[in-house]
C-alpha positions in Angstrom: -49.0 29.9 18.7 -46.4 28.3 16.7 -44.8 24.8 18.3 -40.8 24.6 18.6 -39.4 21.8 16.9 -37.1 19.5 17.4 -36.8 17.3 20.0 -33.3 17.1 22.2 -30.5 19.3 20.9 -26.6 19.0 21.4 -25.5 21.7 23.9 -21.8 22.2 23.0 -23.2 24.5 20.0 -24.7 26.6 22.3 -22.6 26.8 24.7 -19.9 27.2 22.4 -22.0 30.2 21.3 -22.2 31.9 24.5 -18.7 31.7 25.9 -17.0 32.8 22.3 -17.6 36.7 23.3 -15.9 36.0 26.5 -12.7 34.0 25.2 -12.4 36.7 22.7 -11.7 39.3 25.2 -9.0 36.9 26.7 -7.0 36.5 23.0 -9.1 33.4 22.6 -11.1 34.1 18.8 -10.5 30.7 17.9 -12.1 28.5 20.4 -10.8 26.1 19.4 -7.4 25.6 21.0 -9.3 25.8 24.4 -11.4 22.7 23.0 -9.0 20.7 21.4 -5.8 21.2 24.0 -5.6 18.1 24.8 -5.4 16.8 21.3 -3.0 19.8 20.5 -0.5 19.0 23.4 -1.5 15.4 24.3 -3.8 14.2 27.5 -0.3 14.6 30.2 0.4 18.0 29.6 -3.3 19.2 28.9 -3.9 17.7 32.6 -1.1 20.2 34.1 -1.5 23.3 31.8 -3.9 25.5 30.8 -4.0 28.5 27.9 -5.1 31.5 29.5 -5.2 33.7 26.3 -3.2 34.8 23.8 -1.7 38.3 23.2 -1.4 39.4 19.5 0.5 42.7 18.7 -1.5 45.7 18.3 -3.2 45.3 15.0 -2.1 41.9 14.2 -3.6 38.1 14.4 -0.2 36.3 14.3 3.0 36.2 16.3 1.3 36.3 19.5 2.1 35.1 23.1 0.2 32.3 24.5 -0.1 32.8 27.9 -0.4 28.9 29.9 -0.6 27.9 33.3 1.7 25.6 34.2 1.1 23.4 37.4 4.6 23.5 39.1 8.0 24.5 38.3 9.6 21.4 37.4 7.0 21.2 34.8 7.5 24.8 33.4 11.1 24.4 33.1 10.4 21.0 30.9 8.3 23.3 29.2 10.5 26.0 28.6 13.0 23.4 26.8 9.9 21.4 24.4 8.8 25.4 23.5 9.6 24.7 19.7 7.8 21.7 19.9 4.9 22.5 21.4 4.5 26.0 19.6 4.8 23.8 16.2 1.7 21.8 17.1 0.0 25.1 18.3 0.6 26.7 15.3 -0.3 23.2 12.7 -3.3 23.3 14.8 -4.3 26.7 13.3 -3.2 26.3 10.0 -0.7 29.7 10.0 2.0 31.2 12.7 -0.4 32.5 15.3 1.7 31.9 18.2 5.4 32.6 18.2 6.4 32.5 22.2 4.6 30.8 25.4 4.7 32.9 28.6 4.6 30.3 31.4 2.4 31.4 34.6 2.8 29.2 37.1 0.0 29.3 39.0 -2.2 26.2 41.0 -4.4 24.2 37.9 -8.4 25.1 38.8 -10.2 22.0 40.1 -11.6 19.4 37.7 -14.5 17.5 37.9 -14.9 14.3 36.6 -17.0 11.7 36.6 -17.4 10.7 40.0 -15.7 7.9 41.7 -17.2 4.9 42.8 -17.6 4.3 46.6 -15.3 2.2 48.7 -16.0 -1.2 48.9 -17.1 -1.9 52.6 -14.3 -3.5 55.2 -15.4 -6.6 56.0 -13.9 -8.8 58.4 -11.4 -12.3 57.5 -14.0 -14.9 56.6 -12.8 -18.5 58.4 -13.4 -20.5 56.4 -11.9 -18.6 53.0 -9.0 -18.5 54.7 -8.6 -22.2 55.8 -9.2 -22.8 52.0 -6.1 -21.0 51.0 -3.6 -22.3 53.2 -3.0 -24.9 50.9 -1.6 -22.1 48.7 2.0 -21.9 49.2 2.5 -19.1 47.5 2.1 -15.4 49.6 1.6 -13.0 46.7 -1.2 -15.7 45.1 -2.5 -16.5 48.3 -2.7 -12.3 49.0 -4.4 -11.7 45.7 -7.0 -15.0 46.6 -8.2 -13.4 49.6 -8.2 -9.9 48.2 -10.5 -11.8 45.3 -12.7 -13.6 47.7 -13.4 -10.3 50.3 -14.4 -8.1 47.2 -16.3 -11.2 45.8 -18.5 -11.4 49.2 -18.4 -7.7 50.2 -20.3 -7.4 46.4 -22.4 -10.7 47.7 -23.4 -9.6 51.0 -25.5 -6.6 50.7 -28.1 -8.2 48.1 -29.1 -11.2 50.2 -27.2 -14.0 47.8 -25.6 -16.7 50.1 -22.2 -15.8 52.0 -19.3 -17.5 51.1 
């Protein structure tokens, strides 16, 4: 029996592989503006829209209508006035005039999962003596932003058995 090779292997190729029949049916034969939308629209807009597919005329692979999701109204109508804008940087991204209107659906964004956040640091209780030490400081918003530093500095302390402030 012959032994794979190799070693680990990048998934995206793979992946890319399997989901490409899938986003064809939706208008999507280049993958790539699903990939790269963020770097086609920029990180704000790609965060509260989302192409759905594009529609091509019978026949045809240019002047088609790309339909987005739009989170919100207020958002599609901003949309609706940077159109020429943002159909130029669709279009640059394909090289030719694929995409000649956007239909805006407005429609709730699907949830994203990032990385996950990190946990709350525990509430501790006023240390005494911490806050003795920065009564001398006159100043409220310093003094605030002391004792903010000092809690987080001994709620990080106090859970790994190093000496309480």
């Amino acid at each position: 029996m012959a032994e794979r090779g190799g070693g680990p292997r990048a998934l995206a190729p793979t992946v890319a592989r399997l989901i490409r029949p899938a986003l064809a049916k939706r208008g999507f034969a280049a993958l790539s503006i699903v990939e790269r939308w963020a770097d086609i629209v920029g990180p704000l807009l790609a965060a509260r829209t989302l192409p759905e597919r594009i529609a091509f005329p019978p026949g045809k692979r240019e002047d088609g209508t790309l339909h987005l999701r739009v989170d919100g109204g207020a958002l599609a109508l901003e949309l609706q006035h940077a159109e020429n804008l943002i159909l130029e940087r669709i279009n640059g991204h394909f090289g030719y005039r694929a995409v000649v209107r956007l239909r805006l659906v407005q429609r709730p964004m699907p949830e994203r999962r990032g990385p996950p956040r990190p946990a709350a640091a525990p509430v501790m209780a006023p240390d005494p003596r911490l806050t003795a030490r920065l009564s001398v400081v006159s100043d409220d918003e310093l003094r605030d932003a002391l004792a903010r530093l000092g809690q987080a500095v001994r709620a990080r302390h106090s859970g790994d058995g190093a000496k309480k402030a």
